[in-house]
C-alpha positions as CSV (number, residue, x, y, z in Angstrom):
1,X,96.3,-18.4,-130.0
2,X,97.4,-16.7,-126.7
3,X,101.2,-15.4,-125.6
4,X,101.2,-14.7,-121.6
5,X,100.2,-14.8,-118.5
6,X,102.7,-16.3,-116.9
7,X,105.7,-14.8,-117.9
8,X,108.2,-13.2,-115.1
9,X,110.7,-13.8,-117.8
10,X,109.4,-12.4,-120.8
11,X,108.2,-13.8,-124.4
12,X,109.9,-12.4,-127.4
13,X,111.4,-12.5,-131.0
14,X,108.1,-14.2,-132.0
15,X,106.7,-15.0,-135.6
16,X,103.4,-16.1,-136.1
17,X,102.1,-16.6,-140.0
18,X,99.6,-18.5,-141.8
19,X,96.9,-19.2,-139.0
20,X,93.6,-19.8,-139.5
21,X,91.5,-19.8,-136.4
22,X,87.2,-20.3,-136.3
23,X,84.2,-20.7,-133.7
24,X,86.5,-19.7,-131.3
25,X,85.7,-17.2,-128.1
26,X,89.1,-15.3,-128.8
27,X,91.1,-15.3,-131.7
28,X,94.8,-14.1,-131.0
29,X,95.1,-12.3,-127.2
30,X,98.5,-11.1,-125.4
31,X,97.6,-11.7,-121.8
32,X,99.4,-10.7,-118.5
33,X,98.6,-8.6,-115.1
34,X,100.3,-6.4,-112.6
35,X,102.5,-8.1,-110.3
36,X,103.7,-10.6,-113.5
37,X,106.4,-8.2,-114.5
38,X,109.0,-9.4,-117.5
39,X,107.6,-8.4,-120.7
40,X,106.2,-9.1,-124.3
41,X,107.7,-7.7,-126.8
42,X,108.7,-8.1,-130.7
43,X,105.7,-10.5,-131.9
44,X,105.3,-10.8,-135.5
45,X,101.8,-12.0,-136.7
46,X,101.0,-12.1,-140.5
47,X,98.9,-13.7,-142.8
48,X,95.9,-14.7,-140.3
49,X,92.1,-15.9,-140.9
50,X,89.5,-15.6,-138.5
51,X,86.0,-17.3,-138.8
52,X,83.1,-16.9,-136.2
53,X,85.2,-15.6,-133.4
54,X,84.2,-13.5,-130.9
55,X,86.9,-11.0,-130.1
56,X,89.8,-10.7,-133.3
57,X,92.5,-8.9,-131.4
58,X,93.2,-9.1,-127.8
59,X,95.9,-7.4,-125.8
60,X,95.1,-7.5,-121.5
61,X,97.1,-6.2,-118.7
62,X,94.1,-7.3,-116.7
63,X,94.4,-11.0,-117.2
64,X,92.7,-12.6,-114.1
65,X,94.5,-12.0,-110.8
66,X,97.6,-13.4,-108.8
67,X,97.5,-16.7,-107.5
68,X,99.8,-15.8,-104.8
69,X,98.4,-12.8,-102.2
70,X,102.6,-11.7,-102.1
71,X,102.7,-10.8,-105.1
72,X,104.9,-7.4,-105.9
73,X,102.0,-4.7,-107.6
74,X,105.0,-2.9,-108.5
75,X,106.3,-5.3,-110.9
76,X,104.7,-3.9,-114.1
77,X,104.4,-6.0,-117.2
78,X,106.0,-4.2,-120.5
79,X,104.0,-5.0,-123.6
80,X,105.5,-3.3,-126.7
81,X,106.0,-3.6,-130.2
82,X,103.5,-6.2,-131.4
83,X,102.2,-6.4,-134.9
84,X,99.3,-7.2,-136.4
85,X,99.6,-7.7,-140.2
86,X,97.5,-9.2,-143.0
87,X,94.6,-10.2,-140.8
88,X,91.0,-11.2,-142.3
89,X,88.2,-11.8,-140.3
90,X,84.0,-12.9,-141.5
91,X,81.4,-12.8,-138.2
92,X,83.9,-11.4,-135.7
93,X,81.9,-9.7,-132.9
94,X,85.1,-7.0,-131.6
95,X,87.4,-6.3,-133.7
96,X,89.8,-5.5,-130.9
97,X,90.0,-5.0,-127.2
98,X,94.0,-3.4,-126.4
99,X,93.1,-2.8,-122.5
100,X,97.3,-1.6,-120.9
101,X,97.4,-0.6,-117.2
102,X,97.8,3.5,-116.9
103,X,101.3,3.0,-115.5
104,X,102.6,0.4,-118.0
105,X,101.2,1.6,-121.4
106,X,101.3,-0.8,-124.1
107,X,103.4,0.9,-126.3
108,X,104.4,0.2,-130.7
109,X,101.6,-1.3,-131.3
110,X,101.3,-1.6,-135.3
111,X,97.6,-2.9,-137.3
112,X,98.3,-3.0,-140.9
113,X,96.0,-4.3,-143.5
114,X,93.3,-5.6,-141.2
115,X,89.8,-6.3,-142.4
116,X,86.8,-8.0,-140.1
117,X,83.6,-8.0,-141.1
118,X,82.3,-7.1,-137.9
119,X,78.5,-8.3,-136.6
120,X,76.4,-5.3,-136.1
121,X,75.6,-4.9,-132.7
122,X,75.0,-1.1,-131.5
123,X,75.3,-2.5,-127.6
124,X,79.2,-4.0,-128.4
125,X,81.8,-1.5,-129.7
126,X,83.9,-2.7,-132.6
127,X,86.8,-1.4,-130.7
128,X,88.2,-0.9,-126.6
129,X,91.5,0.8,-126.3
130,X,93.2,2.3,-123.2
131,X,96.4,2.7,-122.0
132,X,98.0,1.6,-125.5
133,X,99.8,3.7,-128.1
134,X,100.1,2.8,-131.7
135,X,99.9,2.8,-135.2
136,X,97.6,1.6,-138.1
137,X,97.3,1.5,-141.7
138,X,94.6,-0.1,-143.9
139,X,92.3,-1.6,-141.1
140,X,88.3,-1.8,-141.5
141,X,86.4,-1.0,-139.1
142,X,88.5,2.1,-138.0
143,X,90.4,1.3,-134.8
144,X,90.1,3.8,-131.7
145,X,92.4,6.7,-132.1
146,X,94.6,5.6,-129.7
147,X,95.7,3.3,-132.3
148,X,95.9,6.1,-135.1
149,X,98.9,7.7,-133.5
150,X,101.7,8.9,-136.4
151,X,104.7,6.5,-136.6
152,X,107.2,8.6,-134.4
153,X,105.0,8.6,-131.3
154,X,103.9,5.0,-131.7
155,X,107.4,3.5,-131.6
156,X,107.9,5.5,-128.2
């Protein structure tokens, strides 16, 4: 299930329950890149089951590059205040890879009662984060601290 990459506009108000996704390379990503501008924002997901998936969580400002050599790099993609709730995953290989560009954080970004078993691999890390601010609560494996922040600063 993937939400982006092309979206000058912008893609929100979503809800997403009940999903069940397996043997599948990704299992839910947000995708978009500099130069797309518009935004992402308010995307509800709840309720979801992986199965044999490779990467559980995905969030990219780095999502392949602009078809058109014009493009504006200045137009900034705004990614904020996506949740994650209610999520259950069995052979998952990352739990989640929340990659924002330095000068567009992704920003509000709430895990909440999140458990993958993850496959052990000491050459893969369960977790990536940069550029992203947020918030969890009950996920297994621990996310990166970036998404331990308290409350206040993760709805920034």
């Amino acid at each position: 299930m993937a939400f982006g990459s092309e979206m000058s506009g912008g893609i929100s108000e979503i809800l997403l329950e009940d999903l069940f996704l397996h043997e599948s390379h990704l299992g839910i990503e947000v995708k978009t890149a500099r130069g797309r501008g518009g935004y992402i924002q308010n995307i509800f997901l709840s309720d979801v089951a992986m199965e044999n998936v490779g990467t559980g969580m995905k969030a990219t400002a780095y999502f392949d590059t602009h078809p058109d050599d014009d493009f504006d790099p200045t137009a900034l993609p705004v990614v904020s205040n996506i949740t994650f709730k209610d999520v259950i995953g069995t052979n998952i290989s990352i739990a989640g890879n929340f990659t924002g560009l330095p000068e567009s954080p992704f920003t509000s970004i709430f895990l909440s009662d999140i458990l993958f078993s993850v496959l052990p691999d000491p050459t893969i890390p369960q977790w990536v984060c940069y550029a992203v601010i947020g918030f969890s609560s009950n996920v297994f494996p621990e996310p990166c601290p970036e998404l331990q922040s308290p409350i206040s600063i993760a709805i920034m």
